[in-house]
N, C-alpha and C positions, 0 to 999 in steps of 0.2 A: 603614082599610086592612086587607085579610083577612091570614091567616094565609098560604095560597096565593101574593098580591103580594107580600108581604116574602119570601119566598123567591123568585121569580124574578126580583126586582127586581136582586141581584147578580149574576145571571145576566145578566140584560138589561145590566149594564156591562159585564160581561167582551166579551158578542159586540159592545157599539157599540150606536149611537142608531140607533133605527128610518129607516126612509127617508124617512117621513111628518116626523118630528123635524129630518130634515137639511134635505126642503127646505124645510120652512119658516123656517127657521132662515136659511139660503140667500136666500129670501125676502126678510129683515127685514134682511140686509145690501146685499141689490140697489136696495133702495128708500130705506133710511136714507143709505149711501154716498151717493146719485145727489143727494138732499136736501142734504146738507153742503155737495157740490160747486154746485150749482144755485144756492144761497145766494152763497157767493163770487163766483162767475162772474154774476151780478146785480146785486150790491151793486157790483163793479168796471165796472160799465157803464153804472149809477144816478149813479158817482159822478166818471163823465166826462161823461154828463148835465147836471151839475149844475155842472161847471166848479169842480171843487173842486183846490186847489194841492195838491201835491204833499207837504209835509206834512200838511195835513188828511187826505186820501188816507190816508196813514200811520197817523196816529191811530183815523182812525175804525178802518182792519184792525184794528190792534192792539186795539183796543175788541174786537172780535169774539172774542178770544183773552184779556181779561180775567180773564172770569170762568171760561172753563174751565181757566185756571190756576191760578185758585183753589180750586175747588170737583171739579179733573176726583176725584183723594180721596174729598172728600166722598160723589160721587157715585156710584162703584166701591163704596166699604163699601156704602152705604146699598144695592145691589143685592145684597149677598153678604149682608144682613141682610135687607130686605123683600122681597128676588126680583127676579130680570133684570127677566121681562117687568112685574110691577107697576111699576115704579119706569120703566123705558125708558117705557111708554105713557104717562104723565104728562109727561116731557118730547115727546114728537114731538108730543102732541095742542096743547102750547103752543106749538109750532115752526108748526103748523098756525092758528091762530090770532094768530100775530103779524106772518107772511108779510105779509101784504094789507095793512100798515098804513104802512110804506114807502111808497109813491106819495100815500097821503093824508096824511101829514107831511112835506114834502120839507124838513124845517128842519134844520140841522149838528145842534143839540142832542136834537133827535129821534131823529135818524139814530144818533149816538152810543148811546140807551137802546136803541133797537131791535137796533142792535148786539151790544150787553150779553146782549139776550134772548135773541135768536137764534143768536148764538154760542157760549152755553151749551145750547141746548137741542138743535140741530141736531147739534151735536157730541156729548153725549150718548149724542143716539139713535145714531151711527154706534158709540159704546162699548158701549151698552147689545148691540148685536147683534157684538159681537168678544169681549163676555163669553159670549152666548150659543153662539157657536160653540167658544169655550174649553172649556165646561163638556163640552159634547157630545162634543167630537172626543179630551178627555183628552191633548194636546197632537199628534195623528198629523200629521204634516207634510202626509198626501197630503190629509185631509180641509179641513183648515185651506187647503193650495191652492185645491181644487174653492169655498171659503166666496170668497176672495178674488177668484178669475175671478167667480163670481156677481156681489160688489161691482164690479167694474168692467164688467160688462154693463151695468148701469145707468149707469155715470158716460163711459160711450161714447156713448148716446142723448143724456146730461141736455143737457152745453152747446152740443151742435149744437140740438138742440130751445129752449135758452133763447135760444140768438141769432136763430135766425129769428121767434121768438115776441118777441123786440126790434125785430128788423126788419123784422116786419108789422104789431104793435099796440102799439109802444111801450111803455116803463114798465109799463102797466097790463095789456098783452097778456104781456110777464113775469114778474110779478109775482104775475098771476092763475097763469098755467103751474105757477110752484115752491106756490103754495097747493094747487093739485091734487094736487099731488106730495106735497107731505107729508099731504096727505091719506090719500091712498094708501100711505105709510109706517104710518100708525093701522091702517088693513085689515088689513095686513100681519102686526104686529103679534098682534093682533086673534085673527089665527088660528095663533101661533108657538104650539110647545109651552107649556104652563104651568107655573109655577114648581115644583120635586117638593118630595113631603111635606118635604121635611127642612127647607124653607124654610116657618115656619108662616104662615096668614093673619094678617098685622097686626091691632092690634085701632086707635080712632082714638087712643089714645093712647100705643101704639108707633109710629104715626106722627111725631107732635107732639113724641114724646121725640126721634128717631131725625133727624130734619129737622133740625137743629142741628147743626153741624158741630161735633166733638169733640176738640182735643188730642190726646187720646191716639189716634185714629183716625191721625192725621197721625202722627205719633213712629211707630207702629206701622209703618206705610206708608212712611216714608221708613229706618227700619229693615231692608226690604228689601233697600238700596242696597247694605249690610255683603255680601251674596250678589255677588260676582266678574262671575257674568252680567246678573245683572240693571242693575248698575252700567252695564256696558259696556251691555246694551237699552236704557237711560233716555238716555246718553247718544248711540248711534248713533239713536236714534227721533230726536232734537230734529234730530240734523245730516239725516239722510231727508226729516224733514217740510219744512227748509228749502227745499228744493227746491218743492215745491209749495205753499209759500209766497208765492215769487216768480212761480211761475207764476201762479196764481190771482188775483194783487194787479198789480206792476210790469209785469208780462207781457201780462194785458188790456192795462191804461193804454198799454203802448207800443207796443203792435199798435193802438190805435184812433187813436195819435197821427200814425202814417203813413199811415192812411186807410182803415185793414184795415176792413170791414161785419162787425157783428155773428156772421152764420150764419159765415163764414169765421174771424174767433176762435174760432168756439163749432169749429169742423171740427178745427182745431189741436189744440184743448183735448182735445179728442174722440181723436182720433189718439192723444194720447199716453197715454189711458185704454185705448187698445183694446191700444197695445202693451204697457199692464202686466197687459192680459190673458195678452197672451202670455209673458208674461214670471213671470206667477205658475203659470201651467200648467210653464214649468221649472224652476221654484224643485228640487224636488225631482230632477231630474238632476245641478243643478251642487253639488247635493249628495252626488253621489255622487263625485264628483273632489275637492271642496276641504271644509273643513269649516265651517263652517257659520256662524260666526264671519267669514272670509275671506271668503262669500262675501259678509254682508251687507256689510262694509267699502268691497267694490271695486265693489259694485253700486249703493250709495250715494254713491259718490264718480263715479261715469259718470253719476247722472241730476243732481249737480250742474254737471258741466263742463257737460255741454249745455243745460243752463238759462241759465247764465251767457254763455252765448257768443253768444246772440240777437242782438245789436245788431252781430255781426262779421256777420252774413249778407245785408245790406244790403235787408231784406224781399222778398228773392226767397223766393214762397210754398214752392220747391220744396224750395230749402235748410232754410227754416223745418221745412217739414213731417218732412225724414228728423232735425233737429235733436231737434225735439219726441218725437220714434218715440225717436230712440234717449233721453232723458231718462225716458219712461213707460216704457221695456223694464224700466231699471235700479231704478227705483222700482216697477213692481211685483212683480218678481223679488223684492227683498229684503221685501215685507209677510210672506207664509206664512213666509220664514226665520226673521224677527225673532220672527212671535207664537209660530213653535215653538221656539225658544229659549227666551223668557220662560214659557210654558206649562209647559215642559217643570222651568222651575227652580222654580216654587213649585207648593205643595198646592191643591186642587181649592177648598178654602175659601178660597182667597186669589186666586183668578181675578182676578174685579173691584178689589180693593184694588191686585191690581199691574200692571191694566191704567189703573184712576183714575192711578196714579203713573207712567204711560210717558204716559200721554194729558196730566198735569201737565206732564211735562219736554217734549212735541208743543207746548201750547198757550204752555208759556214762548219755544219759540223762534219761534211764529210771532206774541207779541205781540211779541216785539223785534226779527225783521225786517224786515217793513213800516214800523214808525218807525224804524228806524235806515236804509234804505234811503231812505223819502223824504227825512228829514233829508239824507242824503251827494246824494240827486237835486236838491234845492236846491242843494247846495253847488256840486256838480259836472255835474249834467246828468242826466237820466233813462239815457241809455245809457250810459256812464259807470260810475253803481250800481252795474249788473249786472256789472262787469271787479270792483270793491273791494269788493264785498259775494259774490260767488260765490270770487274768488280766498281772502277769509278765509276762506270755511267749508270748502274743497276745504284749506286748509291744517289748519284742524282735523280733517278728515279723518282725515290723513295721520300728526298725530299722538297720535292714537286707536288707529292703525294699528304705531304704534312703541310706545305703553305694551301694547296686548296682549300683544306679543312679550314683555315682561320678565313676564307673569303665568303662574304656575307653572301655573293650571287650563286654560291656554289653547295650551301649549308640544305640549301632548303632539294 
């Protein structure tokens, strides 16, 4: 690096990331997003297919959120130490090659490891590019919006495209579809910014050290939590994700169990991605009336009720459809809130580590939903779940919403 780059190099922070930086950036979360989602919305269609109970169903979700509960940590350091994009392209290229192997293993115990795989790795790649927009945008609310509308362009096309690709070539017409796709997340990729000098080239044996998940990585990480805001992001993230938990898992199952076709779940699904389009283009108004905390609260707690209320609507598509709008409105509104909160509370070095720790407290709530949900859908009935599993987390909510009040960094 000249003499020349290090001096405009700060200069080039102060003014922002080039336009070439954003979209590509842009990019790599329209296409990772779309992948995550296309995953789930597959696997919940594979595994009505397959005439699998209601707990199993359960399990295997919860398998999908395993290991990114384990590892989301690990795998946020491991970027802030070998680079966004080196470390994200290794996961999507394995998201890419594990795809296709679903239809040729249709076995529970297969299912299970694919699971494992792909739910670490698909997930990943949607972090690897919310680190990368982190870095760039230095926490601006407006850019972080424009990053999150980007992700949900994609995840507006993915599940109508996957259902029809169900509904014309079965399994294998699916299947192949999400392999393209994350194919296409590697391109992406591929051509995002690269990692800056300050993050140096690994050698193979910063690798092999660095791959090994560390103790002290984890202390460090959950150390965060001591941070007031961040507390409150880890835990309003796990209550947000819940929602599209249910959507993605109980939601399919119980729209195909009244007869719904493939393209018409996937249009649903669709629908309520397009409205968190809309809904993140205003993140930044209802910003300007409430603060920013409040807003994620109550926007998190609307895309729960209407999740939950699915099985009052007696499958009229019509009801369905403004049901599902107003649940994606509220859920995408509060993404850009939430990342410019948490962006905004830690250092530029600690991006990934406290994005690995918000995607940790995402992946725990959505391994314990799905089994706790089929488990109580055994008990009680598939529609049912959704009244005892939506009314608890709309109560945790609410009193999330009562310990902010007693916190002094939160009054003012």
């Amino acid at each position: 690096m000249s003499e020349t780059e290090r001096n405009e190099a700060p200069r080039q922070a102060e003014s922002g990331p080039s336009r070439i930086a954003l979209y590509t950036a842009f990019g790599v979360g329209l296409t990772a997003n779309s992948v995550a989602l296309m995953v789930k919305v597959v696997f919940a269609l594979w595994a009505v297919h397959l005439h699998m109970s209601p707990s199993e169903f359960g399990l295997a979700s919860s398998a999908g959120a395993l290991l990114p509960f384990l590892l989301s940590i690990h795998g946020g350091v491991l970027m802030d130490r070998l680079g966004i994009r080196r470390v994200t392209l290794a996961y999507v290229i394995t998201t890419a090659l594990a795809v296709p192997l679903y239809p040729v293993l249709p076995f529970f115990w297969a299912i299970i490891v694919l699971q494992l795989i792909t739910g670490l790795t698909s997930n990943m790649g949607w972090v690897g590019a919310q680190a990368l927009i982190c870095n760039l945008s230095s926490g601006r609310t407006a850019l972080i919006a424009q990053f999150s509308v980007a992700g949900k362009l994609g995840t507006l096309i993915a599940p109508i495209a996957v259902g029809a690709a169900w509904d014309i070539g079965g399994p294998w017409g699916a299947f192949g579809l999400v392999t393209v796709a994350s194919w296409v997340v590697v391109a992406a990729l591929w051509i995002a910014p690269t990692d800056p000098d300050t993050t140096p080239r690994p050698t193979a044996r910063d690798v092999v050290r660095e791959l090994t998940p560390k103790m002290s990585d984890y202390i460090r990480a959950f150390s965060l939590i001591a941070i007031p805001t961040v507390a409150f992001v880890v835990v309003m993230s796990a209550l947000r994700i819940s929602s599209t938990a249910v959507q993605t898992s109980f939601y399919v199952v119980y729209l195909r169990d009244i007869g719904m076709i493939g393209t018409l779940v996937g249009v649903l699904v669709a629908l309520s991605e397009g409205a968190g389009l809309l809904g993140a283009l205003m993140a930044a108004f209802w910003e300007k009336y409430l603060k920013p905390h409040w807003v994620f609260i109550a926007f998190v707690g609307m895309s729960l009720l209407f999740v939950s209320i699915t099985p009052l609507l007696g499958g009229v598509f019509a009801l369905l459809a403004i049901a599902t709008f107003l649940r994606g409105y509220g859920q995408g509104l509060s993404q850009p809130v939430m990342f410019g909160i948490l962006s905004r509370a830690v250092g530029r070095n600690e991006q990934g580590t406290s994005i690995g720790l918000r995607t940790t407290s995402n992946r725990f709530a959505t391994m314990i939903v799905p089994g706790v949900m089929g488990l109580v859908a055994e008990a009680v009935g598939v529609e049912e779940s959704f009244y005892w599993i939506g009314g608890s987390l709309i109560a945790m909510t609410l009193c999330v919403a009562l310990f902010v009040r007693r916190i002094p960094g939160f009054k003012s």
